[in-house]
N, C-alpha and C positions, 0 to 999 in steps of 0.2 A: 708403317704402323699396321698390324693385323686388326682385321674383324673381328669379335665375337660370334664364336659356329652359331648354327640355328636354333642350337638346343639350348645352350648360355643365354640365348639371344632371350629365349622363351622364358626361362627359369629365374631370369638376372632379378624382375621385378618383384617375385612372387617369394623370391630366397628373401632379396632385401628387406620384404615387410616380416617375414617372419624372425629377421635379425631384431627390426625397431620393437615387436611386441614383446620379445626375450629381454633385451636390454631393461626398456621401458617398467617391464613387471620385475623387476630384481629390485627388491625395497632401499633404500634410502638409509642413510645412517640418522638416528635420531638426534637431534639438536638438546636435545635435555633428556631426562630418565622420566619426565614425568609431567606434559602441561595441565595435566587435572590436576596438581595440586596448586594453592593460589595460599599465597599469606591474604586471611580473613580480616583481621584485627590487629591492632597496636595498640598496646595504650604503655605511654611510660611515665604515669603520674601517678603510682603506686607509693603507696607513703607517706605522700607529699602531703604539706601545710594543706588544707582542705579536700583532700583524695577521700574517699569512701572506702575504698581499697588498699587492704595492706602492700600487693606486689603490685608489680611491671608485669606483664604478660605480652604472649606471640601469640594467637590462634592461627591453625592452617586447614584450609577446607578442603574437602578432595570431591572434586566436583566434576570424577569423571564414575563410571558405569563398574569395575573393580578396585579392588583392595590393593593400596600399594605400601610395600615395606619400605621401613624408614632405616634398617641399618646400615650404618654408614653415612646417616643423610647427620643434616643440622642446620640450625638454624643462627647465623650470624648477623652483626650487630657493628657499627662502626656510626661515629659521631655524626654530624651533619657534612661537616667537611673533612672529617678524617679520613685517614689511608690505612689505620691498623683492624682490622677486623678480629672481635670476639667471638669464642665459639661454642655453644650448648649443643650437646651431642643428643639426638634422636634417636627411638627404640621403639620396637612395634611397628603398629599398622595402622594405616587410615581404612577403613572400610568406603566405599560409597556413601556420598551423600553427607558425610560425620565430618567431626570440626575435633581439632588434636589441639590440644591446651598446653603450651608451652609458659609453665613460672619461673620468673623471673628473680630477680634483687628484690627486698622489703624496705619499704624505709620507715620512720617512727611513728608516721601519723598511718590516719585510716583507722574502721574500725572492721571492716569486713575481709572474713578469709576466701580467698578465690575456691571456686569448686575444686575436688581435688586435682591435680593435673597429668599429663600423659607424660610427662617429660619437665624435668626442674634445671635449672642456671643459675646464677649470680652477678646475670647482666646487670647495672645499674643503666636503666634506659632513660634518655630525657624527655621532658613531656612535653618539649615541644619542636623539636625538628632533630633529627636522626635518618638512619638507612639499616632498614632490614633486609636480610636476603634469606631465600631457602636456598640449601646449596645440597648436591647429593652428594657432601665430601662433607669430609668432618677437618681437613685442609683449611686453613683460615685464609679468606679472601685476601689479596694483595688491591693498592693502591686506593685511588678515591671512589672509584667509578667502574672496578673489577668487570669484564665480563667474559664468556663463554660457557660451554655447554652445563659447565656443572653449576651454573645459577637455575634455579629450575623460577623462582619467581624474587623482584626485585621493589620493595616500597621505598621510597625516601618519602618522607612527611615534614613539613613543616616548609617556610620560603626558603631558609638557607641552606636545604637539602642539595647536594651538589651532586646528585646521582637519582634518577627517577627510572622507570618506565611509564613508555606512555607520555602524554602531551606537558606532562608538568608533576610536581609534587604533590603529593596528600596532601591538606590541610592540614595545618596545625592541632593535634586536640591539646589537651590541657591534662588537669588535676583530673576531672573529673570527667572526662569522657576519651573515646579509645575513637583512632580512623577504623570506620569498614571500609 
């Protein structure tokens, strides 16, 4: 087995760290398009026998430091324990800081119309346990519990939600109030 000359000998440690800082600084492929944005709100009691509110709505907050575009993106919709996912296509932009209004399904009751919104559907959402996703595909989610990159954020609400992020489901809201 040969030695390494004295100059190899010299240079061997000093090449190696400048391989690790090369490597090390080559960035990472991103796990989503986007963690600043976060579904803000649900409410799927639009309509409904005692709702104040004509529609179901999504709000999505962008709660990073730029504006990010939404073509392409949307926002999906599957039962509590469903595996078919619905899909409202997104347009525009969130700015910093601002909240995107996604309208929903109406139903008979209510008496108040939602602010005007950023983005409309015809989800029929429930008002009490479901699973929304923001997704940066306009691709409708597959199975109960869908995940990778293009989930950018995931709420299931209510107890029989069979897909969460995080330690557990939203709370249940009702008729008359929305999860933050």
């Amino acid at each position: 087995m040969r030695r390494a000359s004295g100059v190899w000998r010299q240079l061997r440690l000093p090449i190696l760290a400048v391989l690790a800082v090369v490597v090390l600084a080559v960035p990472g492929e991103a796990v989503g398009a986007s963690s600043n944005l976060v579904v803000s709100q649900v409410y799927g009691g639009g309509g409904n026998a005692g709702a104040t509110l004509k529609n179901d709505f999504i709000e999505v907050f962008n709660r990073g430091g730029s504006a990010v575009d939404l073509a392409g993106w949307s926002v999906q919709y599957a039962s509590a324990t469903g595996t078919g996912w619905t899909v409202t296509a997104l347009s525009g932009s969130v700015q910093p800081g601002s909240h995107y209004l996604i309208q929903e399904a109406a139903g008979a009751g209510g008496s108040v119309e939602l602010p005007t919104p950023d983005a409309a559907g015809s989800i029929s959402m429930s008002a009490t346990a479901a699973k929304v996703a923001l997704a940066n595909t306009t691709t409708p989610l597959a199975g109960s519990c869908p995940s990778g990159a293009q989930i950018v954020d995931l709420v299931g609400y209510g107890t029989t939600a069979s897909c969460f992020e995080g330690s557990g489901a939203a709370p249940a809201p009702s008729n008359t109030t929305a999860d933050l």
